[in-house]
CHARMM-style PDB file with segment names, atoms N, HN, CA, C and O in Angstrom:
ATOM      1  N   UNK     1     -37.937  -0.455  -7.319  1.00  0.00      PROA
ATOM      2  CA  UNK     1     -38.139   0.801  -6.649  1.00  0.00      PROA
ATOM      3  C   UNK     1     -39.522   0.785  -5.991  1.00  0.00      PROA
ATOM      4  O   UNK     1     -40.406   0.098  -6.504  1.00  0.00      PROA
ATOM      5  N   UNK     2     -39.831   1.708  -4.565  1.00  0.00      PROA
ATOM      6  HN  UNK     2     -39.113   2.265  -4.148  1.00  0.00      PROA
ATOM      7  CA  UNK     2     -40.495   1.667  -3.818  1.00  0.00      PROA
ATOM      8  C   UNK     2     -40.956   2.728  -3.705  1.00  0.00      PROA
ATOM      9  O   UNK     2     -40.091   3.490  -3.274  1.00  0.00      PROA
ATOM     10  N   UNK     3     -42.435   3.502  -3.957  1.00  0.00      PROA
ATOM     11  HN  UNK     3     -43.137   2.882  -4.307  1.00  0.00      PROA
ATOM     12  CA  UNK     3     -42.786   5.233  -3.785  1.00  0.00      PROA
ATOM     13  C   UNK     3     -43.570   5.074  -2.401  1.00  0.00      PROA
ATOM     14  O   UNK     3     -44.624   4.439  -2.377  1.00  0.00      PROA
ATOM     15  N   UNK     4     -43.070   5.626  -1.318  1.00  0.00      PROA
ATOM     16  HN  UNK     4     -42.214   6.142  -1.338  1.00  0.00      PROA
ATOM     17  CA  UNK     4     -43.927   5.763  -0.067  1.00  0.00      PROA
ATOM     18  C   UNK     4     -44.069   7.470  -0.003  1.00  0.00      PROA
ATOM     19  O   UNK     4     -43.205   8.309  -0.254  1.00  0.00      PROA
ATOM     20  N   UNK     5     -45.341   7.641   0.384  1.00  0.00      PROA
ATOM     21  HN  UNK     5     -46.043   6.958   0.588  1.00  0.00      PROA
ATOM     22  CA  UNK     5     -45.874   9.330  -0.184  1.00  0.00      PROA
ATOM     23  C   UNK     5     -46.934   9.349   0.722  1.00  0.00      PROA
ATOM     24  O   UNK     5     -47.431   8.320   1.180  1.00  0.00      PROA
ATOM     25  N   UNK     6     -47.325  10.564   1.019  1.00  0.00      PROA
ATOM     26  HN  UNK     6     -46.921  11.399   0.646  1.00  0.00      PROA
ATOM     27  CA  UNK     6     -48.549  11.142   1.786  1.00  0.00      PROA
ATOM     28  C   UNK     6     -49.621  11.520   0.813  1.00  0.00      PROA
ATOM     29  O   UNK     6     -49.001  11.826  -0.205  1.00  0.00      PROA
ATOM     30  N   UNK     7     -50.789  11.651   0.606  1.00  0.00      PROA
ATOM     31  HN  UNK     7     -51.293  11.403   1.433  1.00  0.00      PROA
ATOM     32  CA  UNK     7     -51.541  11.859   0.174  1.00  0.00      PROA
ATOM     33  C   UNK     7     -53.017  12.408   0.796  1.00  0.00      PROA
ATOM     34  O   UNK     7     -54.132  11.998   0.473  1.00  0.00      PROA
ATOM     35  N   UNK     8     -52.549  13.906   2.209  1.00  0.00      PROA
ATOM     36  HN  UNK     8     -51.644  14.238   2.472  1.00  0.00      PROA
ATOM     37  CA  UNK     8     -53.618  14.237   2.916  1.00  0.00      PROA
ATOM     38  C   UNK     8     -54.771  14.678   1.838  1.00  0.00      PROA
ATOM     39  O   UNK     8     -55.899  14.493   2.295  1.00  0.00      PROA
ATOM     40  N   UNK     9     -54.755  15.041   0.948  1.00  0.00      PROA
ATOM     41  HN  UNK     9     -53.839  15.192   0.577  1.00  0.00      PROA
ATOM     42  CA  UNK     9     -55.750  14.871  -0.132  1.00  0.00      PROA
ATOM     43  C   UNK     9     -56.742  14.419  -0.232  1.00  0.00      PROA
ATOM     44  O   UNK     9     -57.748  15.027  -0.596  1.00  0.00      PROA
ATOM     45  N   UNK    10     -56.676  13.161   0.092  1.00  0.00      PROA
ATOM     46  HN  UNK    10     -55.859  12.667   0.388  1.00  0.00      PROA
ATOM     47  CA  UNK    10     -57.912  11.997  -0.370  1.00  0.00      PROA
ATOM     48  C   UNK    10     -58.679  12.236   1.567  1.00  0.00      PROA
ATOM     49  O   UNK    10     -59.885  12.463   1.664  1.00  0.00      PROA
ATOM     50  N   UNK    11     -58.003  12.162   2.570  1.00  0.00      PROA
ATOM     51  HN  UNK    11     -57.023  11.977   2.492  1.00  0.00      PROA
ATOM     52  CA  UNK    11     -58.187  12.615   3.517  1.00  0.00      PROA
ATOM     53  C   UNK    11     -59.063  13.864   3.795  1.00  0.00      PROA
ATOM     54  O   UNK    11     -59.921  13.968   4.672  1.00  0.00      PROA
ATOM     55  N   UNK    12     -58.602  14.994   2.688  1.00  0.00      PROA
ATOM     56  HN  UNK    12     -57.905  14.910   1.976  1.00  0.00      PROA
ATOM     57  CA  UNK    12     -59.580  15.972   3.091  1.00  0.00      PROA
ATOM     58  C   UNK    12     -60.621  16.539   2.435  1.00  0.00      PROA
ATOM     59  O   UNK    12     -61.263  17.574   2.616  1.00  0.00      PROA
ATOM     60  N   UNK    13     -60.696  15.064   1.090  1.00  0.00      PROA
ATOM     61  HN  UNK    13     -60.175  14.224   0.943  1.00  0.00      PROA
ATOM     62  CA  UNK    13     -61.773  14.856   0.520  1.00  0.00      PROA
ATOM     63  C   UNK    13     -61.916  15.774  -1.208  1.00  0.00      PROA
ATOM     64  O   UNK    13     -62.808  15.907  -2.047  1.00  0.00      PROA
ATOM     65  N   UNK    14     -60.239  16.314  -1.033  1.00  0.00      PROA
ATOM     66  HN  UNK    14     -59.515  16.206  -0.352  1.00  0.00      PROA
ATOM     67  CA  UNK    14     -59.965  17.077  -2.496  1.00  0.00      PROA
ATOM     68  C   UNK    14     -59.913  15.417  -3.996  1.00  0.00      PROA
ATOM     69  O   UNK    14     -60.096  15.604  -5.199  1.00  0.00      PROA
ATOM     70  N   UNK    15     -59.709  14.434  -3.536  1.00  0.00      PROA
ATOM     71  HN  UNK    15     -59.560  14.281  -2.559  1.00  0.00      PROA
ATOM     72  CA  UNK    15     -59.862  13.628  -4.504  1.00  0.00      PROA
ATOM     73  C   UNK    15     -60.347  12.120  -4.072  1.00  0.00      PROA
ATOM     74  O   UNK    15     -60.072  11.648  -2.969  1.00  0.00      PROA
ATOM     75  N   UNK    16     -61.032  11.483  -4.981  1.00  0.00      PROA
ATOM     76  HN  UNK    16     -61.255  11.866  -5.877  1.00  0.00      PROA
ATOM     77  CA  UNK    16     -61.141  10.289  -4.419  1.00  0.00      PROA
ATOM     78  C   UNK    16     -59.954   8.935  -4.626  1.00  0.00      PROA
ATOM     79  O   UNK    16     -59.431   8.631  -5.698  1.00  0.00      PROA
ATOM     80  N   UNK    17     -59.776   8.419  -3.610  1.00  0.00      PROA
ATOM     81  HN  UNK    17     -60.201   8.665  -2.739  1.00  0.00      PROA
ATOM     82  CA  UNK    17     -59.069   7.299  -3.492  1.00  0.00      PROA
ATOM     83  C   UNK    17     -58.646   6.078  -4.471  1.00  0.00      PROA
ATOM     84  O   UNK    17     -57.640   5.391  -4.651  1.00  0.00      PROA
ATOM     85  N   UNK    18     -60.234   6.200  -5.120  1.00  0.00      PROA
ATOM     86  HN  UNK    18     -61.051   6.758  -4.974  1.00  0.00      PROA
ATOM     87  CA  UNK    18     -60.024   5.729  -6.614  1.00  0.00      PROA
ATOM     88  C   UNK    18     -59.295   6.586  -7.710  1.00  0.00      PROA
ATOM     89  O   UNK    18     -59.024   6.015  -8.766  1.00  0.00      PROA
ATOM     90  N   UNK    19     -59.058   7.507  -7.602  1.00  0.00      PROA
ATOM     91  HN  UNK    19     -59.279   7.972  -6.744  1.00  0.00      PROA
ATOM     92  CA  UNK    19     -58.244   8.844  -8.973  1.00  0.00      PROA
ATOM     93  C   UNK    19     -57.275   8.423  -8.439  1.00  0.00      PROA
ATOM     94  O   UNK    19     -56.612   7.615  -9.089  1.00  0.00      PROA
ATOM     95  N   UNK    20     -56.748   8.843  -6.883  1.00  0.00      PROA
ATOM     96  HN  UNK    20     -57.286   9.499  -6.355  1.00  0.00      PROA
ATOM     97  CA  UNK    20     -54.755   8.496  -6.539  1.00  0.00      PROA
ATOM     98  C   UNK    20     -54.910   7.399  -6.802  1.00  0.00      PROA
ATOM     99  O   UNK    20     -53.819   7.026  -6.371  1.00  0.00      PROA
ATOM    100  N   UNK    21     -55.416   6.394  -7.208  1.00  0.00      PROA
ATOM    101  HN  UNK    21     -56.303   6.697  -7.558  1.00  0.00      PROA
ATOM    102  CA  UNK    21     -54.930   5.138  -7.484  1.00  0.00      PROA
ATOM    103  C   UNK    21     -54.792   4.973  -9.053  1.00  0.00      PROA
ATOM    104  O   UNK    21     -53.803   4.356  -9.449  1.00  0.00      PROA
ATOM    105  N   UNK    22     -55.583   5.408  -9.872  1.00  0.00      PROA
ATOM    106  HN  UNK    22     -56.386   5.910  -9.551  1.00  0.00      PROA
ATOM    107  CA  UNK    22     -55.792   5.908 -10.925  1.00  0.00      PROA
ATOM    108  C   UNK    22     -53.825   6.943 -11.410  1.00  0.00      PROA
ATOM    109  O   UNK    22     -53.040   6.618 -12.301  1.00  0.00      PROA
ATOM    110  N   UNK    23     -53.694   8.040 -10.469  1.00  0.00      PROA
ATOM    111  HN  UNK    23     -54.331   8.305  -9.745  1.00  0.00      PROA
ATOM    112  CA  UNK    23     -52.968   8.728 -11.037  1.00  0.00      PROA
ATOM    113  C   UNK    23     -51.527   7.865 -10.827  1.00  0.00      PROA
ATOM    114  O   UNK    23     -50.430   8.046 -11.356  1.00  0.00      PROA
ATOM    115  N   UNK    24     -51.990   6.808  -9.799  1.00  0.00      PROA
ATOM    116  HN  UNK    24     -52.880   6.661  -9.369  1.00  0.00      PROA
ATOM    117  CA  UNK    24     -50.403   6.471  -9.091  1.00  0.00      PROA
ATOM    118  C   UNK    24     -50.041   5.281 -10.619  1.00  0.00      PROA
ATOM    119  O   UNK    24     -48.947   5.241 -11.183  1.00  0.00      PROA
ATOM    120  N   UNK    25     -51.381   4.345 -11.051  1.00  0.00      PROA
ATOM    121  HN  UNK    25     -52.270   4.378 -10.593  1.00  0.00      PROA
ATOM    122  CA  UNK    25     -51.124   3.419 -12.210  1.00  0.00      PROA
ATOM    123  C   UNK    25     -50.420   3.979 -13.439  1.00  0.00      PROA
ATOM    124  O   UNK    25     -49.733   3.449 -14.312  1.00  0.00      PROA
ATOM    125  N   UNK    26     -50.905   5.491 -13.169  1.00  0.00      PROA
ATOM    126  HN  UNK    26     -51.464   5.922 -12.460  1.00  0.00      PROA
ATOM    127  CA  UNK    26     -50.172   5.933 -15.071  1.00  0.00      PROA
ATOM    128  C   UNK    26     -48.892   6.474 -14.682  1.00  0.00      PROA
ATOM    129  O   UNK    26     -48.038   6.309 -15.554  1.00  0.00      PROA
ATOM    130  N   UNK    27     -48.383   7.230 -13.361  1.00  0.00      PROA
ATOM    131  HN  UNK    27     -49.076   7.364 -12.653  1.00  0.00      PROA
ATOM    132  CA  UNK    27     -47.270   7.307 -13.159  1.00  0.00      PROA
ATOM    133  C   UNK    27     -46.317   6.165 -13.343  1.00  0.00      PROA
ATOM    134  O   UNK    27     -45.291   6.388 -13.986  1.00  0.00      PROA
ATOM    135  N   UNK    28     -46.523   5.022 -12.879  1.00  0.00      PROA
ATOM    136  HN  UNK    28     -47.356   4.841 -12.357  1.00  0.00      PROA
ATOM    137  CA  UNK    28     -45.629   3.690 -12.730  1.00  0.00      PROA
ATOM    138  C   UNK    28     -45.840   3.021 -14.280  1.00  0.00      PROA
ATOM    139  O   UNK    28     -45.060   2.083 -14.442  1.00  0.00      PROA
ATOM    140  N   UNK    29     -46.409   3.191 -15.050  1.00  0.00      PROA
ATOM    141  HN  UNK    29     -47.043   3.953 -14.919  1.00  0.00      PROA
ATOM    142  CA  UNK    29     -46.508   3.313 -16.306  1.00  0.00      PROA
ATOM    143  C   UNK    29     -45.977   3.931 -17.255  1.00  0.00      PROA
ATOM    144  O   UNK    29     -45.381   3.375 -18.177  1.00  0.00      PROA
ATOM    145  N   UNK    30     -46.127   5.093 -17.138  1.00  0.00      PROA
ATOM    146  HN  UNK    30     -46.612   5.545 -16.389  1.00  0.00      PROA
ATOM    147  CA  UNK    30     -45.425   5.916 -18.146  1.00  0.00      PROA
ATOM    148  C   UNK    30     -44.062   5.809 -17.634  1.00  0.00      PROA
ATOM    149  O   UNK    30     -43.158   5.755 -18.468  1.00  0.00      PROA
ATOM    150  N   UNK    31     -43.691   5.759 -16.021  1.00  0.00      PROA
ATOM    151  HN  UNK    31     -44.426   5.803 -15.344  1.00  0.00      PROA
ATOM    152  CA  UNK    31     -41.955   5.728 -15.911  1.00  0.00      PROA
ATOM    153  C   UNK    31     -41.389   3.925 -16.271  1.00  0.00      PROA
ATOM    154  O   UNK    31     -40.255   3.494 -16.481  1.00  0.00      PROA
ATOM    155  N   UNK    32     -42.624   3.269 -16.223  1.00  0.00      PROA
ATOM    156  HN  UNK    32     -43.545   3.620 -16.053  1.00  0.00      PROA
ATOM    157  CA  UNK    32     -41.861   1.739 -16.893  1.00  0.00      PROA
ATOM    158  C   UNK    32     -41.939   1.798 -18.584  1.00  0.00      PROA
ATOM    159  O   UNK    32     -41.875   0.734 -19.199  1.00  0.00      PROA
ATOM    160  N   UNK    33     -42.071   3.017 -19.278  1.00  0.00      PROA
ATOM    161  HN  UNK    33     -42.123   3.882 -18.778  1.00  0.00      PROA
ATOM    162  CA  UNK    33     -41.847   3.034 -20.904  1.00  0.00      PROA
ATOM    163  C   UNK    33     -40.192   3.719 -20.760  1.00  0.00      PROA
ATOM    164  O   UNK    33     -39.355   3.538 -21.644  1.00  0.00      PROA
ATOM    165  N   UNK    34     -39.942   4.427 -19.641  1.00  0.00      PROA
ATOM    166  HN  UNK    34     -40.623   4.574 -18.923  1.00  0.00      PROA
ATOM    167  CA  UNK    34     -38.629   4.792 -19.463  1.00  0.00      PROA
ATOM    168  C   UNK    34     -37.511   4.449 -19.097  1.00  0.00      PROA
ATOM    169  O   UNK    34     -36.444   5.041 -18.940  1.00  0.00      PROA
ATOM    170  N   UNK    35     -38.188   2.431 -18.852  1.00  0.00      PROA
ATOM    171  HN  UNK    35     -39.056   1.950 -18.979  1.00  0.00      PROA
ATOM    172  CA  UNK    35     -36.955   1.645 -17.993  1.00  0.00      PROA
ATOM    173  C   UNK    35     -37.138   1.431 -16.683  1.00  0.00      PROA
ATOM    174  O   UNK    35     -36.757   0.340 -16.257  1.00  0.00      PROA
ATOM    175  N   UNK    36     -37.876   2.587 -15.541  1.00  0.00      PROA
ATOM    176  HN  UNK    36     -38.186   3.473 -15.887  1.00  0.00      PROA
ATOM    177  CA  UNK    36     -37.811   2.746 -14.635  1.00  0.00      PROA
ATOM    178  C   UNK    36     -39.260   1.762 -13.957  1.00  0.00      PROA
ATOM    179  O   UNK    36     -40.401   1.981 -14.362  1.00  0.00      PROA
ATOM    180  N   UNK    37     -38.981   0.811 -13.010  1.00  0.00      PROA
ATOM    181  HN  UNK    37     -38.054   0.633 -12.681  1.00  0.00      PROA
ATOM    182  CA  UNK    37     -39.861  -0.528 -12.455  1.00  0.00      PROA
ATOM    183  C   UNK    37     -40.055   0.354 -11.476  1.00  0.00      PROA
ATOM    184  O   UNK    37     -39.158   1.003 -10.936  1.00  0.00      PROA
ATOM    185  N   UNK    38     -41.223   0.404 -11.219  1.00  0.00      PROA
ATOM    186  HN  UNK    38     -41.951  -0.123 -11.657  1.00  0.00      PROA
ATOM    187  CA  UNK    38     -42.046   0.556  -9.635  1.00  0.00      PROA
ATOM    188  C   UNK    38     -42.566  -0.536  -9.199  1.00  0.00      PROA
ATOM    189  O   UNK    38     -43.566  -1.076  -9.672  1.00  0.00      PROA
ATOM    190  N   UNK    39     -41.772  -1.005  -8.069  1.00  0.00      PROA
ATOM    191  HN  UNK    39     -40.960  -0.566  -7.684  1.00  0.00      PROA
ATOM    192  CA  UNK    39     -42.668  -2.338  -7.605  1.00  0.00      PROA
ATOM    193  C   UNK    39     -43.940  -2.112  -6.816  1.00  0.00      PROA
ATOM    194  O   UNK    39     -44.893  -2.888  -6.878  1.00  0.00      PROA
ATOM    195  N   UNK    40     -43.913  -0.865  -5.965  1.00  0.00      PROA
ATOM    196  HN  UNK    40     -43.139  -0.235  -5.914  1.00  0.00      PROA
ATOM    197  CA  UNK    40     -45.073  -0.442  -5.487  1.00  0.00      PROA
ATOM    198  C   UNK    40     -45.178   0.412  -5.054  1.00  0.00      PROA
ATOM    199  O   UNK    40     -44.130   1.008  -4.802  1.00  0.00      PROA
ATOM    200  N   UNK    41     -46.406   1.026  -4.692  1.00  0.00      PROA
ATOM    201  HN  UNK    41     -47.257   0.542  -4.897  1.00  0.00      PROA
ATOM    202  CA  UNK    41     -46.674   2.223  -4.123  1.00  0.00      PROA
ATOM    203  C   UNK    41     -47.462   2.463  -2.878  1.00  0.00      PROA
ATOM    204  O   UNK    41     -48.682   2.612  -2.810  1.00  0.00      PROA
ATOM    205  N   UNK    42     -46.812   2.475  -2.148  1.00  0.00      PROA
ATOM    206  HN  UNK    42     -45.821   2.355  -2.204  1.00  0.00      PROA
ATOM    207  CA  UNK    42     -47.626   2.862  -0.597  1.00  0.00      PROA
ATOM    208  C   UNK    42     -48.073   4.154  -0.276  1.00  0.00      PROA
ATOM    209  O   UNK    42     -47.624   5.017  -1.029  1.00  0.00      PROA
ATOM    210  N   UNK    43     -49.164   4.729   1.020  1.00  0.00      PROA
ATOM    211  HN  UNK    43     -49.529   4.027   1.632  1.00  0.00      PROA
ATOM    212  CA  UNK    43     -49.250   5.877   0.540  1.00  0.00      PROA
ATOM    213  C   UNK    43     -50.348   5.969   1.496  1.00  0.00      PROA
ATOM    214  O   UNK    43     -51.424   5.398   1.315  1.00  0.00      PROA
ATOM    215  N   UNK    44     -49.990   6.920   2.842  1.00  0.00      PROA
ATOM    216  HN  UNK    44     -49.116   7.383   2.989  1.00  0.00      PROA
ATOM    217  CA  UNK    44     -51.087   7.447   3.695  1.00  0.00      PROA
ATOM    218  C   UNK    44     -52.142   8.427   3.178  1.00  0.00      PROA
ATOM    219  O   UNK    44     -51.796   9.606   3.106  1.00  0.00      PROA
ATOM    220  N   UNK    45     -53.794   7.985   2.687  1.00  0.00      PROA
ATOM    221  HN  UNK    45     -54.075   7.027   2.746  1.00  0.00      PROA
ATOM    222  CA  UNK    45     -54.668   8.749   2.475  1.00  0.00      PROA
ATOM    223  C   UNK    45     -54.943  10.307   4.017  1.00  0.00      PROA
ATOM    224  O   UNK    45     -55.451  11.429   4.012  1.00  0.00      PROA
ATOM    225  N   UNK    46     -54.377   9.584   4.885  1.00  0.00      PROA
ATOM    226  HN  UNK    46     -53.965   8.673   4.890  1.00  0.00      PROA
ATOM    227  CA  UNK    46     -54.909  10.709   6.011  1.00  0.00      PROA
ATOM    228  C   UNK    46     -54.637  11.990   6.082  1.00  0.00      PROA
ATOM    229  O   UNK    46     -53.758  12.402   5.326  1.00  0.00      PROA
ATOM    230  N   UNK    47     -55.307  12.950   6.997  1.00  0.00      PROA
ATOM    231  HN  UNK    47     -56.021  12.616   7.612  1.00  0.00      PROA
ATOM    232  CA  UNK    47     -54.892  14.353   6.790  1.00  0.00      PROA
ATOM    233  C   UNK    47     -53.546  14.274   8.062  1.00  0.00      PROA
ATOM    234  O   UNK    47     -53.226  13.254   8.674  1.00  0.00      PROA
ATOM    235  N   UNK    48     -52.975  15.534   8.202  1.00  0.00      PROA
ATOM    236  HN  UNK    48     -53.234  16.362   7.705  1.00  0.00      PROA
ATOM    237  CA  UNK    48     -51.892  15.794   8.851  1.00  0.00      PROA
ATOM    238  C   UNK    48     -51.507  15.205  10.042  1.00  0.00      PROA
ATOM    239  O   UNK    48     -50.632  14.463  10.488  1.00  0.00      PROA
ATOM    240  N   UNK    49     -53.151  16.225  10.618  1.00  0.00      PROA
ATOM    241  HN  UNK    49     -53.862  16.828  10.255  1.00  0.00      PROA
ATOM    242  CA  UNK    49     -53.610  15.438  12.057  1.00  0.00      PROA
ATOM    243  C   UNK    49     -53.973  14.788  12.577  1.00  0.00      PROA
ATOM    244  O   UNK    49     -54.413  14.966  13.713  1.00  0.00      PROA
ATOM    245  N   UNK    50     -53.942  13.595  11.886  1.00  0.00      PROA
ATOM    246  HN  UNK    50     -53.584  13.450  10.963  1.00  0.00      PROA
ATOM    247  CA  UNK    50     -55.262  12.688  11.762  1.00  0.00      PROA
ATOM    248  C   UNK    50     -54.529  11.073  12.783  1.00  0.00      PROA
ATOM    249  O   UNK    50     -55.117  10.055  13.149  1.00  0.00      PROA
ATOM    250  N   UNK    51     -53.014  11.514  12.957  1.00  0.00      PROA
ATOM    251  HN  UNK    51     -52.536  12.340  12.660  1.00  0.00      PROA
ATOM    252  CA  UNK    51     -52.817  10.510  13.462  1.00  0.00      PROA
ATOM    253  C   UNK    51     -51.726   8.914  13.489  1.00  0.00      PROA
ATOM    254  O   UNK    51     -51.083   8.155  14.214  1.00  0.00      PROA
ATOM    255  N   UNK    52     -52.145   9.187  12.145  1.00  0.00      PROA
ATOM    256  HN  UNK    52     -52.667   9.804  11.556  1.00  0.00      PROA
ATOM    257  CA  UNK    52     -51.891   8.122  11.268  1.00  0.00      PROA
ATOM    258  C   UNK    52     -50.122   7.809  11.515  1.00  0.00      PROA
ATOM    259  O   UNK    52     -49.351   8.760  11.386  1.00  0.00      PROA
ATOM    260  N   UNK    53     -49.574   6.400  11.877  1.00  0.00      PROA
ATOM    261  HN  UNK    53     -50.200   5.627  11.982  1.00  0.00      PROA
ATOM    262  CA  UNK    53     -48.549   5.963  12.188  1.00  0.00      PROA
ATOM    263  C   UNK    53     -47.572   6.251  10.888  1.00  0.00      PROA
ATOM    264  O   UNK    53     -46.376   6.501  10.733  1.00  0.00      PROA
ATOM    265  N   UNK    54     -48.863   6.063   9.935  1.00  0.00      PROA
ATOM    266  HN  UNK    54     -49.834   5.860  10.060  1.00  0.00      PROA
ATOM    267  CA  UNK    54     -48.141   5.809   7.716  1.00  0.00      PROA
ATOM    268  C   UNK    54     -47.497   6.861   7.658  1.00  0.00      PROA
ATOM    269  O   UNK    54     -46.312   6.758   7.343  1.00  0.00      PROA
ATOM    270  N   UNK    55     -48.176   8.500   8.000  1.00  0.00      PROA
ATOM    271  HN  UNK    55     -49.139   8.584   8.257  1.00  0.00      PROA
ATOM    272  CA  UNK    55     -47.910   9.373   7.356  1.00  0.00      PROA
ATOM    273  C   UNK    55     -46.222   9.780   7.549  1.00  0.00      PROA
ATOM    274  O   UNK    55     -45.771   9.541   8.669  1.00  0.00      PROA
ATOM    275  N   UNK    56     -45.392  10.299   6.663  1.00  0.00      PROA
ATOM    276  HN  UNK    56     -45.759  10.493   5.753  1.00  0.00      PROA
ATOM    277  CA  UNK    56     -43.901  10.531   6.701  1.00  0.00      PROA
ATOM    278  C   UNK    56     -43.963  11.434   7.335  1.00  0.00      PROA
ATOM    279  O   UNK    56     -44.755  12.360   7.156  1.00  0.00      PROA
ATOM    280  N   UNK    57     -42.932  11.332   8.431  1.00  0.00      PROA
ATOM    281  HN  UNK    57     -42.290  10.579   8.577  1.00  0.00      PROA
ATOM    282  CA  UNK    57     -41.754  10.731   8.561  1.00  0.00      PROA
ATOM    283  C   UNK    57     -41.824   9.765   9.455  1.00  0.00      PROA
ATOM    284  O   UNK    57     -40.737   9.392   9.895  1.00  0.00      PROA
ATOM    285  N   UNK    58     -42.768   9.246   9.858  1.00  0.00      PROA
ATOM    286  HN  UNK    58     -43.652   9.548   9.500  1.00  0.00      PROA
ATOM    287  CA  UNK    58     -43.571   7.836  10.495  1.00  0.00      PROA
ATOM    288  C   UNK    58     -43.229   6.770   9.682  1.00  0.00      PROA
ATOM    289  O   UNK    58     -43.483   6.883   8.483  1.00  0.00      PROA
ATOM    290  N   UNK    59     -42.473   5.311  10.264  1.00  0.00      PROA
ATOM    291  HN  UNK    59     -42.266   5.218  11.238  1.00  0.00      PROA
ATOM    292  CA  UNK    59     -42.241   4.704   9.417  1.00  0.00      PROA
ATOM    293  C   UNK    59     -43.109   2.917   9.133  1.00  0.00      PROA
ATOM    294  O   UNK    59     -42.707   1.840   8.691  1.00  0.00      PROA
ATOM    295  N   UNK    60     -44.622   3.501   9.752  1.00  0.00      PROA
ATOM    296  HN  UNK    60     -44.948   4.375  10.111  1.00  0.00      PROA
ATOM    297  CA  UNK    60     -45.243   2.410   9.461  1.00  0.00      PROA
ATOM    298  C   UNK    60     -45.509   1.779   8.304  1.00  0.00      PROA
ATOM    299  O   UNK    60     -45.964   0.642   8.426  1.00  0.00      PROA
ATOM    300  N   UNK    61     -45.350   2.207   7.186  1.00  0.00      PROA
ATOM    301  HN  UNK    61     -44.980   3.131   7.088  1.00  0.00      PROA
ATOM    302  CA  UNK    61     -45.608   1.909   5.997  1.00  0.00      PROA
ATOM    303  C   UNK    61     -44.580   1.537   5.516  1.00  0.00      PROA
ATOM    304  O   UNK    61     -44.638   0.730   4.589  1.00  0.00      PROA
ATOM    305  N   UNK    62     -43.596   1.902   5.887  1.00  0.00      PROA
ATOM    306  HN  UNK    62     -43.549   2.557   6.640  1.00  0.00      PROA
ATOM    307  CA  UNK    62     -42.174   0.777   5.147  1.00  0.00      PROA
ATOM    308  C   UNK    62     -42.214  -0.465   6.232  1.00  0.00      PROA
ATOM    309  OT1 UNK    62     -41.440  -1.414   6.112  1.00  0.00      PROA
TER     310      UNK     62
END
């Protein structure tokens, strides 16, 4: 399994880049004690407007 997600957040400076990476490790963690494999996690830091090809429903990141 594959999580592709927006994260204007880190973009508008509500968290740092190091925590979503942080929160994304214990998510894919705690759901691999449940069976469930995350092979990875992709994930536009930018804000809305910002441009960005990644952000969904843009499909640069897949």
């Amino acid at each position: 399994m594959f999580v592709v997600t927006n994260k204007g957040g880190v973009g508008w400076g509500f968290m740092k880049e190091s925590q979503l990476q942080a929160i994304h490790a214990h998510k894919t963690e705690e759901l691999r004690k449940k069976g469930t494999i995350i092979e990875d996690v992709v994930y536009s830091p930018h804000k809305l407007k910002a441009g960005c090809g990644g952000r969904k429903p843009n499909s640069k990141l897949i």
